[in-house]
N, C-alpha and C positions, 0 to 999 in steps of 0.2 A: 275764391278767385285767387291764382296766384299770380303775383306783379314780378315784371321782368325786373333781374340783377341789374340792368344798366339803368332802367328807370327810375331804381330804387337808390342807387351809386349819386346820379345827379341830383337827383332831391335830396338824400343826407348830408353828401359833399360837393355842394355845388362846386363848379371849375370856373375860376375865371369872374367870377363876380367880381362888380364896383365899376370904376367908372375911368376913361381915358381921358387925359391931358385934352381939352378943348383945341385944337392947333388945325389947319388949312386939310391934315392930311385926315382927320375922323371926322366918319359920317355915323350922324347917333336916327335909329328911328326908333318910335314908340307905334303901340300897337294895344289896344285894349277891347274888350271883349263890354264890359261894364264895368262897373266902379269898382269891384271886384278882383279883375284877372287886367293884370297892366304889364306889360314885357319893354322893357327898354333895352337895344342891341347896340353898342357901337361897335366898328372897328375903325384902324388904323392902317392905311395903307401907303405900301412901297412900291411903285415902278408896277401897277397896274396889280400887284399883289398883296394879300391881305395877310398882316404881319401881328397882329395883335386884336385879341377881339374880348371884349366887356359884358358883362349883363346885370339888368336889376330887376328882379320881377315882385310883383306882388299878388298873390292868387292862391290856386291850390298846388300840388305838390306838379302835378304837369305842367306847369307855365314855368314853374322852376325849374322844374329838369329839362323841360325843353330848352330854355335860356343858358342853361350850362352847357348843354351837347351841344347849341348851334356856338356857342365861344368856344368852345374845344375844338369843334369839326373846323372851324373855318380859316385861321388861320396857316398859311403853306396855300391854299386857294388863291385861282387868279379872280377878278371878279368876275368875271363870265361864267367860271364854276359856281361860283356863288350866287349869284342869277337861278342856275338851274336847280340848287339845293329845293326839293318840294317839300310839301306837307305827309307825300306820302312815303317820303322817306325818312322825315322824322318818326312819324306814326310807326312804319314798320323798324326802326333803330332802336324804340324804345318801349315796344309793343303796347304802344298806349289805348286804353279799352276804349269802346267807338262813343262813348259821352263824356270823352275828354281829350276829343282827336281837334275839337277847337281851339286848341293849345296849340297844334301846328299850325294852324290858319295865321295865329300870332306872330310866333315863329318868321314864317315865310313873310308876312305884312311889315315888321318892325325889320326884317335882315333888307327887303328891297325897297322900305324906304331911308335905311342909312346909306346904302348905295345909292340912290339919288339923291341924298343930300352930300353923300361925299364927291360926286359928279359937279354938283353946285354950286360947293364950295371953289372946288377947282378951277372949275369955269370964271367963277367972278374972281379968283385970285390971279389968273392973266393978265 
């Protein structure tokens, strides 16, 4: 079986891994499959758009590279682009094989629950 360049790129050299400054404007979601495969996404956002974006994962090589391509893709994104980023466009970005396309499912679960908690924040910080 051959593995895509870009899939292979994010798991050797993840992008953007570690962790952003806790402050009103990042929303962090986590996202786990099992005890196994755990994705944590934050970003940081400016004026309805996403300016910086973090990841930690712990799993196999697709949770990792999933987690580095949604922190590379996302920043320059308004959140509403970010909203509609799917699983099936990680899948096909990183042509990840169909029993380990549960790695986008993560993906998508941990990117829109940091946007609802970065909504959250903002809200209780009025």
């Amino acid at each position: 079986m051959e593995v895509n360049k870009m899939l292979l790129q994010h798991f050797r050299e993840p992008q953007n891994a570690g962790y952003l400054a806790e402050t009103l404007a990042v929303g962090t979601g986590i996202a786990y499959q099992d005890t196994e495969s755990v994705l944590q996404l934050q970003i940081c956002v400016a004026q309805d758009n996403i300016v910086d974006a973090r990841f930690k994962a712990s799993g196999c090589y697709a949770v990792i590279a999933v987690g580095s391509w949604l922190a590379s893709r996302l920043p320059g994104m308004t959140l509403v682009a970010a909203q509609a980023v799917s699983p099936t466009e990680m899948i096909n970005a990183l042509a990840l094989p169909a029993h380990k396309n549960y790695s986008a499912w993560l993906g998508q679960t941990a990117l829109k629950m940091a946007i609802e908690q970065y909504y959250s924040k903002q809200k209780a910080g009025e």
